[in-house]
N, C-alpha and C positions, 0 to 999 in steps of 0.2 A: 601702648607704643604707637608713635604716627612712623611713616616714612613715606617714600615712593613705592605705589603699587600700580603691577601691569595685568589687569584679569586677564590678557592671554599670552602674557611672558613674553620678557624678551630671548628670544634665541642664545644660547650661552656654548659654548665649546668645552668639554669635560673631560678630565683623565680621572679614572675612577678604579676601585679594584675589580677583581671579579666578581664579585658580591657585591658590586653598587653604589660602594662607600666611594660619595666623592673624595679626591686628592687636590684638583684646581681645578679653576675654569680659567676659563679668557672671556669676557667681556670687554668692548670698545676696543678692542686690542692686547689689553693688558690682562696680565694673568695672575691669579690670585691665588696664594694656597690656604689651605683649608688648614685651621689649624685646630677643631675640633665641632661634632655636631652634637649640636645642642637639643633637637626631636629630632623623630622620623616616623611617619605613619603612611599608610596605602589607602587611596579612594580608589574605589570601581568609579570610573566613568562608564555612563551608557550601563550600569549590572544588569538591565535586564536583558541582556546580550547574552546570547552565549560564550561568545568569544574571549576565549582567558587573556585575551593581550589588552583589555579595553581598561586600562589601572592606568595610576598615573603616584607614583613615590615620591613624596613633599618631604625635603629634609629643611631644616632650618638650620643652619649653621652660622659659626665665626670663623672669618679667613686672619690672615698673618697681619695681613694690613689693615686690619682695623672695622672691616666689615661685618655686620650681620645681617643674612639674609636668609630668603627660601627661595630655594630652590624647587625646579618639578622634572619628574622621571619621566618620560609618556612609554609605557609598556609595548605600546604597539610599532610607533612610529623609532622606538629609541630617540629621539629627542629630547634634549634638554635646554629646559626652562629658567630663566632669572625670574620671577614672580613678584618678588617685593625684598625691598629695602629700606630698614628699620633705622629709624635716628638714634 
């Protein structure tokens, strides 16, 4: 699959559950809902860290309108990431 991809995300706005499971974002303004994820896996950034916040959660999903992308979690910072988007 090609799309647009940003090796350091773009900045996304996120309502998610308690558990992490994105619900939407907002990007460029507009807000997209999620309408099922498609992966999800944890990378340790930095693991040879001690520090348990240094992970970063990559879901890949499809929103309502038509979207598929990935998404990133940053453990430490709680920021959330747009990463790439899939043709």
């Amino acid at each position: 699959m090609t799309g647009r991809l940003w090796r350091e995300g773009e900045p996304i706005t996120v309502t998610a559950t308690d558990q992490g499971k994105p619900l939407s974002f907002v990007w460029l303004g507009e807000r997209h809902l999620v309408e099922r994820i498609c992966d999800r896996w944890r990378a340790s950034e930095e693991w040879w860290r001690t520090d348990d916040e240094a992970w970063r959660d990559y879901i890949k999903l499809a929103t309502r309108s038509g979207l598929l992308c990935l998404v990133a979690h940053d453990g430490g910072t709680q920021n959330w990431w747009l990463i790439r988007l899939y043709n």
